[in-house]
C-alpha positions as CSV (number, residue, x, y, z in Angstrom):
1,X,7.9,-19.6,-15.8
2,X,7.5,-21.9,-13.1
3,X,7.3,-21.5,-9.8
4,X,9.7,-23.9,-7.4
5,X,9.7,-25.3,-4.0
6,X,6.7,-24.1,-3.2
7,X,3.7,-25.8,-1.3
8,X,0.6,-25.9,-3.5
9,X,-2.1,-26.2,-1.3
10,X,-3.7,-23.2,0.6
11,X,-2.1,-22.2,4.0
12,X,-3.7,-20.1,6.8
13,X,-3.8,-17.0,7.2
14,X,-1.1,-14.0,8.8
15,X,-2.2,-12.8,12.3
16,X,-0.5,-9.9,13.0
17,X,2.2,-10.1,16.5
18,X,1.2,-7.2,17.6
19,X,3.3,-5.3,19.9
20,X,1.4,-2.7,22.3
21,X,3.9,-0.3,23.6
22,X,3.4,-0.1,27.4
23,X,1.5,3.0,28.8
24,X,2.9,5.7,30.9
25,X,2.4,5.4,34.6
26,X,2.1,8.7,36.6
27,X,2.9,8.5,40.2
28,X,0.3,10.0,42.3
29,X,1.6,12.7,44.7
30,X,1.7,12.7,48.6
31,X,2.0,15.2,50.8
32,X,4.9,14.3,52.8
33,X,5.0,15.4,56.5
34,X,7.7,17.6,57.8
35,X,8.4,15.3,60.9
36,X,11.6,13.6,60.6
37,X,11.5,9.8,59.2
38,X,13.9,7.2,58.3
39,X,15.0,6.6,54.9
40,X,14.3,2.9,53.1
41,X,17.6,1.6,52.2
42,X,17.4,1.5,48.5
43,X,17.3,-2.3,47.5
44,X,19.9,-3.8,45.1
45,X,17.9,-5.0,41.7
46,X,19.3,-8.1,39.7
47,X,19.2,-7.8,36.5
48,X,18.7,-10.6,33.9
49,X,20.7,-10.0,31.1
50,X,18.9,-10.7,27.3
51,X,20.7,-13.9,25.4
52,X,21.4,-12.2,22.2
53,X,22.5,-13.4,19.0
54,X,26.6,-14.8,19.2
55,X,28.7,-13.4,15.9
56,X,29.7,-16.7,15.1
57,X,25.8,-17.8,14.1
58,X,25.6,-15.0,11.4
59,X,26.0,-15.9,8.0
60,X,26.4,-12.3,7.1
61,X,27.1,-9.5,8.9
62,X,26.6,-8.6,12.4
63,X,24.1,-6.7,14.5
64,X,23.1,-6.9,18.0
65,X,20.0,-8.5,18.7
66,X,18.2,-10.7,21.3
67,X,17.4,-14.7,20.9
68,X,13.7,-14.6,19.0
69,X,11.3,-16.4,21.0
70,X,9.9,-19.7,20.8
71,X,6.0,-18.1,20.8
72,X,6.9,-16.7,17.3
73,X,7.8,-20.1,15.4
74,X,4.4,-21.1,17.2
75,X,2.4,-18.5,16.3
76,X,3.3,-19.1,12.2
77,X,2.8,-22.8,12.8
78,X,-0.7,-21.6,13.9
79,X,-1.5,-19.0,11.2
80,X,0.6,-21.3,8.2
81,X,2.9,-19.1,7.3
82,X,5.8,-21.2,9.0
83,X,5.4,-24.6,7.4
84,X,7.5,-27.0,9.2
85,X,8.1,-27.2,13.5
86,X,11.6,-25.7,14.4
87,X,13.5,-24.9,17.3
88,X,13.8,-21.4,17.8
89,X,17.4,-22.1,18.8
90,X,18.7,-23.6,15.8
91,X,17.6,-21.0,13.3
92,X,20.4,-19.2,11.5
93,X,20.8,-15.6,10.9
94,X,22.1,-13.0,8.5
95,X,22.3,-9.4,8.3
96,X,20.6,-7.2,5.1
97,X,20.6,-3.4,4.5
98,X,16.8,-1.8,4.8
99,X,17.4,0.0,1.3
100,X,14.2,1.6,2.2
101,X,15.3,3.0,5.4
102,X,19.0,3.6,4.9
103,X,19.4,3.9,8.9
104,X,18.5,0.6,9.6
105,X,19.4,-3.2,9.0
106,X,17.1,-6.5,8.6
107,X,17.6,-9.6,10.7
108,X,16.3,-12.7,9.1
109,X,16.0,-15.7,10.7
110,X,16.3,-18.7,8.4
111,X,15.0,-22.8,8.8
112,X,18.5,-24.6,8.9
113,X,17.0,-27.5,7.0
114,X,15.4,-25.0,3.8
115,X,17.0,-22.0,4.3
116,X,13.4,-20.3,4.3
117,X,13.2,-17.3,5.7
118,X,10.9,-17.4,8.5
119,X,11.4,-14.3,11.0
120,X,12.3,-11.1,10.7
121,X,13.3,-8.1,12.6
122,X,12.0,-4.6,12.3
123,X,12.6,-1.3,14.5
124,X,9.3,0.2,16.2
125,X,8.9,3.7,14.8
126,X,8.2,5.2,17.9
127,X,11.5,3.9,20.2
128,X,13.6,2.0,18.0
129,X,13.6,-0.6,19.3
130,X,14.5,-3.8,17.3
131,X,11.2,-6.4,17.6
132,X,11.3,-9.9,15.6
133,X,8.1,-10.5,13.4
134,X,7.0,-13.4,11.7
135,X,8.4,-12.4,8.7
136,X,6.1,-10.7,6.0
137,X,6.6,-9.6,2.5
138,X,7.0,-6.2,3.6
139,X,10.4,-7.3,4.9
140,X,11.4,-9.2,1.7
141,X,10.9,-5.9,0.4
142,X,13.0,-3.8,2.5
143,X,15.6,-6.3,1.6
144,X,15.1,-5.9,-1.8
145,X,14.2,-1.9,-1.8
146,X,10.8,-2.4,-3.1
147,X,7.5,-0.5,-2.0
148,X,4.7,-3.3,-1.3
149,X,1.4,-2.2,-0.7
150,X,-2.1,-2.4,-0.5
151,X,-5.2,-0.7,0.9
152,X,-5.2,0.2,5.3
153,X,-8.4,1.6,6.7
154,X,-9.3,3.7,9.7
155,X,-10.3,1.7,12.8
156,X,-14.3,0.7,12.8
157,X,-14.9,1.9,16.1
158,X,-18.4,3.3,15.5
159,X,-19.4,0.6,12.7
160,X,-18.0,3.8,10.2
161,X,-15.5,1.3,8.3
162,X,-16.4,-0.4,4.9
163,X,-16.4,-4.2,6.2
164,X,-17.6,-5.8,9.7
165,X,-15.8,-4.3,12.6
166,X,-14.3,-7.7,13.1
167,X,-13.1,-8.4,9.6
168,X,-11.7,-4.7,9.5
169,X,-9.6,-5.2,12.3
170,X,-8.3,-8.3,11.1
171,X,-7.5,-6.2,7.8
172,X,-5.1,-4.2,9.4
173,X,-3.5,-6.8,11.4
174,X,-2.9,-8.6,8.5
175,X,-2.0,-5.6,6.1
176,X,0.7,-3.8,8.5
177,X,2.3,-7.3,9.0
178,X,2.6,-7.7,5.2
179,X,3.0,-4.4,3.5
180,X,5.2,-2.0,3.8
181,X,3.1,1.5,2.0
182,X,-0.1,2.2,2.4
183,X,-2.8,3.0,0.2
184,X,-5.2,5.4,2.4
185,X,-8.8,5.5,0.3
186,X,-10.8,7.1,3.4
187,X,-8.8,10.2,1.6
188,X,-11.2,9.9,-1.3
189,X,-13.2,13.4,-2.0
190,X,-16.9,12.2,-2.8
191,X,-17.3,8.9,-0.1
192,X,-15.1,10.8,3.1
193,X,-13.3,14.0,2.8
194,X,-15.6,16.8,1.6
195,X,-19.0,15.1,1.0
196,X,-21.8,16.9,2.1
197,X,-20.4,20.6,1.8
198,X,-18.2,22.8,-0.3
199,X,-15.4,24.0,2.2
200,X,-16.6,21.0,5.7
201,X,-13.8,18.7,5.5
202,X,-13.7,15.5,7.9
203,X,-10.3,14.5,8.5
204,X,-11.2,11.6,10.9
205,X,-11.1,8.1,9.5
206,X,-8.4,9.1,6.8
207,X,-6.2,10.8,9.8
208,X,-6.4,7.3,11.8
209,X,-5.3,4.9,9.0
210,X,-2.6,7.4,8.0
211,X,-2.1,7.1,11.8
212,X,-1.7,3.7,12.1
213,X,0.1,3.2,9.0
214,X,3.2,5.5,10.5
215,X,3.0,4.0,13.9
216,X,4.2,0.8,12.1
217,X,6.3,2.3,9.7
218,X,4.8,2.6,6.1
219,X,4.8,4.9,3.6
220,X,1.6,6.6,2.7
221,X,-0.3,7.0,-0.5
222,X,-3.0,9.4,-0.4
223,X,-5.8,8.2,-3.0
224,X,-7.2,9.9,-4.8
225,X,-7.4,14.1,-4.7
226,X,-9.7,14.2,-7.5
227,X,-11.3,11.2,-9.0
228,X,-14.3,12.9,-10.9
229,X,-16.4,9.9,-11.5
230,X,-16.6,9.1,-7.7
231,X,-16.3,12.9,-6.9
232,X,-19.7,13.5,-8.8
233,X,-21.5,10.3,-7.3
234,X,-21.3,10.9,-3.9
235,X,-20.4,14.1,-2.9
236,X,-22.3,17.8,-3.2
237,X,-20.4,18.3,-6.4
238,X,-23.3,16.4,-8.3
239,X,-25.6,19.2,-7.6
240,X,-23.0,22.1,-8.3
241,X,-23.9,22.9,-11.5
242,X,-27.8,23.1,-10.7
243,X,-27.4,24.8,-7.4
244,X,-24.8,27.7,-9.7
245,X,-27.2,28.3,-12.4
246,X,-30.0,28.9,-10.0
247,X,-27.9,31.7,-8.5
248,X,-27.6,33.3,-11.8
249,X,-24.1,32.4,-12.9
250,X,-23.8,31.3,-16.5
251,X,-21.2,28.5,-17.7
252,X,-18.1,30.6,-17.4
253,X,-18.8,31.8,-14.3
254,X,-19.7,28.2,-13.0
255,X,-16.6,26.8,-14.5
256,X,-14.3,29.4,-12.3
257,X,-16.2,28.9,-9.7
258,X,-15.8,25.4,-10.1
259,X,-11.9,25.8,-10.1
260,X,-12.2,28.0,-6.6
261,X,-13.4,24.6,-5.2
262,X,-11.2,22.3,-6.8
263,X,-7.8,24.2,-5.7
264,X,-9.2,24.8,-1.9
265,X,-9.8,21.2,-2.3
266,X,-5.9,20.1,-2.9
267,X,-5.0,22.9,-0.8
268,X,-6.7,22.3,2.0
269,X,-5.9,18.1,1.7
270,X,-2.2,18.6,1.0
271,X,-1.9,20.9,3.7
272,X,-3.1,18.7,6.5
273,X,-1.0,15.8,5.5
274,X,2.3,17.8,4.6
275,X,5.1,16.0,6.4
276,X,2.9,12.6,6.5
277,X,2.1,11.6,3.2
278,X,4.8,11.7,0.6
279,X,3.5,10.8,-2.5
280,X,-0.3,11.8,-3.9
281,X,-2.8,10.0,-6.5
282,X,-3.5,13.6,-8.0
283,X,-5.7,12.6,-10.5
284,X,-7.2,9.4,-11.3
285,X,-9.5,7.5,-14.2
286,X,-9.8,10.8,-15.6
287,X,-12.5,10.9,-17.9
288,X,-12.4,13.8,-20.4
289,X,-14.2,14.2,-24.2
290,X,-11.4,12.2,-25.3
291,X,-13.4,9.0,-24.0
292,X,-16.2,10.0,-25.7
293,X,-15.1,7.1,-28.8
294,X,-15.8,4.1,-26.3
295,X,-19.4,4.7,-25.3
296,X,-17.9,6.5,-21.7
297,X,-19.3,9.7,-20.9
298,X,-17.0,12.4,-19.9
299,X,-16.9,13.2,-15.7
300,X,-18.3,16.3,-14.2
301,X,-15.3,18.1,-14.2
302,X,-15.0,17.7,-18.0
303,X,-18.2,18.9,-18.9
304,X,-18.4,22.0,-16.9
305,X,-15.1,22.7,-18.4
306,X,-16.4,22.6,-22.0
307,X,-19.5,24.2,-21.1
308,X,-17.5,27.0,-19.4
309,X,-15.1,27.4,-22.8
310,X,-12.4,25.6,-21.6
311,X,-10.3,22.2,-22.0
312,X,-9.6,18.9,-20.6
313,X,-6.1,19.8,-20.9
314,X,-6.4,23.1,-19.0
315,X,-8.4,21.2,-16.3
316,X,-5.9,18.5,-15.9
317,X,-2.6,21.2,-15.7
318,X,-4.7,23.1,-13.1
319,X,-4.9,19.9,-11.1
320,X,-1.3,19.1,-11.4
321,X,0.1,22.6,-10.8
322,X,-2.1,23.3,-7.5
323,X,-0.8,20.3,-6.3
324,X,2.7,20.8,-7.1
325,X,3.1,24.2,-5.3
326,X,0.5,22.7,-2.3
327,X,3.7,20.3,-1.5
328,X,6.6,20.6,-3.8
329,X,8.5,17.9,-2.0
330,X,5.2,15.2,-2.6
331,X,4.9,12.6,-5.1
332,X,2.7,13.1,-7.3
333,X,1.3,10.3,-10.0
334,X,-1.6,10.0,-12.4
335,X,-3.6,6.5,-12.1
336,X,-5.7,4.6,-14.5
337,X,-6.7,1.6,-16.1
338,X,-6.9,-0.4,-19.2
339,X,-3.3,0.6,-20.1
340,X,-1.1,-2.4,-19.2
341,X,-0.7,-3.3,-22.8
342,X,0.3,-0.5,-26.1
343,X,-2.6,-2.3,-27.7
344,X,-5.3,-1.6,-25.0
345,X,-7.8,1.7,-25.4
346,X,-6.3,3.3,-22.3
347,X,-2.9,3.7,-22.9
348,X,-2.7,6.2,-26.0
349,X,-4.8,8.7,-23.8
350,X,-2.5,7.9,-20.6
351,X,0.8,8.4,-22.9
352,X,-0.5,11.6,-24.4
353,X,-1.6,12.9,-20.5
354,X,1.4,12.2,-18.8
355,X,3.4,13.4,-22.2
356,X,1.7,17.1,-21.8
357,X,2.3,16.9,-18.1
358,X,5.7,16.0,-18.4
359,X,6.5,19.2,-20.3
360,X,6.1,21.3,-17.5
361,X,7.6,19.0,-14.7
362,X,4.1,18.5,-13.3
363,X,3.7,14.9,-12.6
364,X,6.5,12.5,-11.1
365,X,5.3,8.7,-12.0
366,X,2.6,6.7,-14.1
367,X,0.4,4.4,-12.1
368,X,-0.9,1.5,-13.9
369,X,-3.9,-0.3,-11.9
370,X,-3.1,-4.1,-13.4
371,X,-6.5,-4.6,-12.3
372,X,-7.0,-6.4,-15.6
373,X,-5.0,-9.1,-15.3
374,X,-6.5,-12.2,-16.2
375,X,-5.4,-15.6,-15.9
376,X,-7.3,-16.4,-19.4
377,X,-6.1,-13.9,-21.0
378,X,-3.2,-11.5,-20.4
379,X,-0.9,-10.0,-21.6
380,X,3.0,-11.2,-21.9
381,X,6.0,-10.4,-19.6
382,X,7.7,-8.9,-22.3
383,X,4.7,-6.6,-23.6
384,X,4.2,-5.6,-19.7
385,X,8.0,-4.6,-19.8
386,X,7.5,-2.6,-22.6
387,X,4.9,-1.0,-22.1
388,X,6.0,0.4,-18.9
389,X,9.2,1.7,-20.6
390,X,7.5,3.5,-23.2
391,X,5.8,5.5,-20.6
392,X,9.4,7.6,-20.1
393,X,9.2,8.3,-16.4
394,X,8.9,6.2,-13.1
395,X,5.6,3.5,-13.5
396,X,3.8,2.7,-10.1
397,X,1.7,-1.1,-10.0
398,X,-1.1,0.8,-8.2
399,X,-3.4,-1.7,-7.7
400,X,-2.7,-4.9,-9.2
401,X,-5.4,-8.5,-9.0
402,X,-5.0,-11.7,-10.2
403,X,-8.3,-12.9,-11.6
404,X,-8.9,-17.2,-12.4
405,X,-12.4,-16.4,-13.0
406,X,-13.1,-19.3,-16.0
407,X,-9.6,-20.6,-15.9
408,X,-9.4,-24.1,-17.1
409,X,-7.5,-26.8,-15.2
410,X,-7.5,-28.4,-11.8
411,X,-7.2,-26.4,-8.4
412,X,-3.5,-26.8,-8.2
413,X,-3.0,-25.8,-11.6
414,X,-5.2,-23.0,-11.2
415,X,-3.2,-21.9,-7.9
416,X,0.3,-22.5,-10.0
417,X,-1.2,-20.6,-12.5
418,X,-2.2,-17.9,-10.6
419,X,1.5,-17.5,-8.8
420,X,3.3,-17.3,-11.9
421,X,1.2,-14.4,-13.0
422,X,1.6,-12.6,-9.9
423,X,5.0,-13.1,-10.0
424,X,5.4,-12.1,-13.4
425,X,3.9,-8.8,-12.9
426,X,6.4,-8.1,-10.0
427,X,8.8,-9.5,-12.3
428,X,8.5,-7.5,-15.0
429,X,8.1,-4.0,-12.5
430,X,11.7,-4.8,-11.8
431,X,13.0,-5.7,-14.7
432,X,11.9,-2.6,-16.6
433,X,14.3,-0.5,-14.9
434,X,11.2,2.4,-14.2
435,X,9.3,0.5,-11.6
436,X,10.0,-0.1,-8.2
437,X,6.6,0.0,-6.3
438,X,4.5,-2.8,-6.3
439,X,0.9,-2.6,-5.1
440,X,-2.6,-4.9,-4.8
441,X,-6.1,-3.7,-5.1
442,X,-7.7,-4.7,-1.2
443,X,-4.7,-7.5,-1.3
444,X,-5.8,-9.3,1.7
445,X,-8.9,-11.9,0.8
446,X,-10.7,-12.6,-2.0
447,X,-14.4,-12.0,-0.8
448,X,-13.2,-8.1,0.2
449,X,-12.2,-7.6,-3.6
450,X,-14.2,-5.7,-5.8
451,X,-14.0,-8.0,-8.8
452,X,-16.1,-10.7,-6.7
453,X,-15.1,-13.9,-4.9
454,X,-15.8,-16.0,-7.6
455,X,-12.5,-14.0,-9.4
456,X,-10.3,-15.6,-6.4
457,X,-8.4,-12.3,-7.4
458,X,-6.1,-11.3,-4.2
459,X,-2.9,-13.6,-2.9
460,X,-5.0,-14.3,0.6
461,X,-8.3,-16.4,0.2
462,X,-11.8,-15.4,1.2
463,X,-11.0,-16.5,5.1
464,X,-7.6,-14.4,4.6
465,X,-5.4,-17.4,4.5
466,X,-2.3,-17.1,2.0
467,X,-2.3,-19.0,-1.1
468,X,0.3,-20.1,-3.3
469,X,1.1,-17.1,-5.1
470,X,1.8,-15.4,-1.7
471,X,4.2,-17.8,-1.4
472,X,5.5,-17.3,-5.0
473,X,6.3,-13.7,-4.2
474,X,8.1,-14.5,-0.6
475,X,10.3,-16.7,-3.0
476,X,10.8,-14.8,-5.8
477,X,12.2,-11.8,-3.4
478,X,14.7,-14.5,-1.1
479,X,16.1,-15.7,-4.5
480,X,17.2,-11.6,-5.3
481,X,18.3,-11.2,-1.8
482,X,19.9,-14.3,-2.2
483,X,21.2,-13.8,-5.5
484,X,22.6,-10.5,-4.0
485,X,24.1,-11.5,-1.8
486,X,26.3,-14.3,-3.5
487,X,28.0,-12.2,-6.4
């Protein structure tokens, strides 16, 4: 497939227009004496009306709004995501349905010259009040009624984040302009939650990036409630075993005791974020003795389960059904890896898992982490599209990359390359009919991602400027709304 009308160099990076809502001001009281006084006449205030938007320059529909300002077409020209100078004044303007939010419409405001959409409106959470944006993909994918994601963090305020204070901020500006969910890490079990004691949970850094992720509107992932491999590695769990036989209990009563923890765990999470978060990673990269054939050594949780008589299968129900009754309303999805393709090791396990769950209602979507999508090598659209389907139930793109590590060709070909694949995972999402939630893995600069800068694996460079595939996506979403919109 090839991408067209699309620049092919590298173009700066999003800074987010942030809006700061004005503070309350409390009047200080004053005594006021009882002698008689004279009243101030009250003065007469002139009010300057808002130019809005006249009917007759919509292309489709109508709503309300004020004139965007000139700053905004600036600030893109500054940042690169507007590519060409224009006249605030002479942009035209149609109306689309937010099919994510049913209550509320989309303003775009469109180059006359390219039709590119360049701004958008969206409606502050907290007082609904309609604010134009320089328009991000998290817009395109109201429009379209997509979920588009990728990782938010707590704010660094004490140094407590995973990057520089300064690059974490600039994270979150740039990820709450451009994506519309969520994914919340600092909600991980061994690295944040519950790390240095069974039972002492702190809530902090994941409570401010959920936060911040509803004050501008997103949907929330929490990720993950139990991810044994990372569980084990850096929590107290690593030592459960030895600090349980040296009380005297033997593998059985390790393994219940084991459970005890596990279900407070869930409990305990699900409980605190009832209400915010909707939808739950429950389990992820689950390692049982079924991995055993590829050299992988079964998790923590695994082990103590065989040791205490029981089964992966028995461990992985448990998981699902505490979760289930902890929030019966929540979305909840199993997440791995190397199971993009029928012919990769991962999938049979991830088919027979979500199978078994499935039986018993337990488990809501698949989420495939496309993490191993390589430029050199990768799978084809119409294997993706497949394999998604064969799954039988709602697939989630948790956490896709793009890696050109040792891709042949020239930069631009590189770049060209790159944006078709990224489109063509998106593409394929949608066309499979079970997939409407598209997410990146630290989407927001190559030198953040884990695969390495050299991979060049995320749509934003390693200074955070888009690159052509961002680009690719913004026009492969305006030609559905588009195509929408003319049948």
């Amino acid at each position: 497939m090839k991408i067209k009308n699309i620049v092919t160099v590298l173009l700066v990076a999003i800074i987010l227009a942030s809006c700061a809502s004005a503070g309350t001001v409390v009047p200080t009281e004053t005594a006021v004496s009882t002698s008689t006084f004279t009243l101030i006449p009250t003065a007469t205030l002139t009010v300057t009306p808002v130019p809005t938007i006249p009917r007759e320059r919509f292309t489709k529909g109508f709503l309300e709004v004020a004139l965007p300002t000139q700053d905004l077409i600036e600030q893109g020209l500054t940042t690169g995501v507007i590519r060409q100078t224009i006249n605030v004044d002479k942009l035209t303007f149609d109306v689309h349905d937010n099919l994510n939010k049913p209550s509320q419409q989309i303003v775009f405001g469109r180059s006359p010259e390219t039709q590119e959409v360049v701004l958008a409106t969206r409606v502050d959470p907290s007082t609904g009040e309609i604010i134009w944006h320089v328009a991000g993909l998290r817009d395109f994918a109201d429009a379209v009624g997509i979920t588009i994601g990728t990782n938010l963090y707590s704010d660094p305020k004490n140094g407590d984040g995973l990057f520089s204070q300064s690059d974490q901020r600039k994270i979150n500006k740039l990820v709450v302009q451009e994506y519309n969910h969520a994914i919340i890490i600092e909600l991980g079990w061994g690295v944040w939650l519950e790390k240095f004691k069974e039972g002492e949970f702190d809530f902090s850094l994941a409570d401010d990036a959920v936060n911040l992720a509803l004050a501008n509107g997103m949907t929330v992932e929490g990720d993950d409630l139990v991810y044994g491999g990372s569980d084990f590695e850096y929590s107290y769990l690593g030592n459960i075993e030895t600090k349980l036989k040296a009380e005297g209990l033997n593998d059985k009563q390790i393994k219940d005791r084991v459970e005890g923890i596990v279900k407070n765990h869930i409990n305990t999470v699900m409980a605190h974020y009832k209400g915010k978060i909707t939808e739950w990673s429950v389990l992820n990269e689950w390692r049982g003795q079924f991995v055993l054939e590829n050299a992988n050594p079964p998790d923590g949780f695994s082990r103590i389960w065989k040791n205490g008589g029981g089964t992966d299968q028995e461990f992985v129900k448990m998981v699902f059904e505490t979760a289930r009754a902890a929030d019966p309303t929540a979305r909840l999805f199993y997440n791995d890896a190397d199971n993009i393709s029928r012919n990769w090791y991962g999938y049979k396990y991830n088919l027979a898992l979500v199978q078994f769950l499935q039986q018993s209602n337990l488990i809501d979507a698949m989420g495939q982490q496309f993490t191993d999508m390589d430029l050199a090598n990768h799978p084809t659209e119409a294997e993706l599209i497949a394999t998604m389907q064969s799954y039988n139930m709602p697939v989630i793109v948790t956490s896709a990359t793009f890696n050109v590590k040792g891709a042949k060709g020239t930069e631009n070909e590189i770049q060209q390359g790159q944006a078709e694949m990224a489109v063509m995972v998106l593409d394929s999402c949608l066309k499979s009919g079970v997939c409407r939630d598209f997410r990146m893995w630290e989407g927001f600069g190559d030198k953040f991602n884990f695969e390495g800068i050299e991979a060049r694996s995320t749509i934003f460079d390693e200074n955070m400027k888009p690159k052509l595939a961002y680009f690719a996506i913004r026009e492969y979403l305006t030609q559905i709304i588009d195509g929408r919109n003319s049948q």
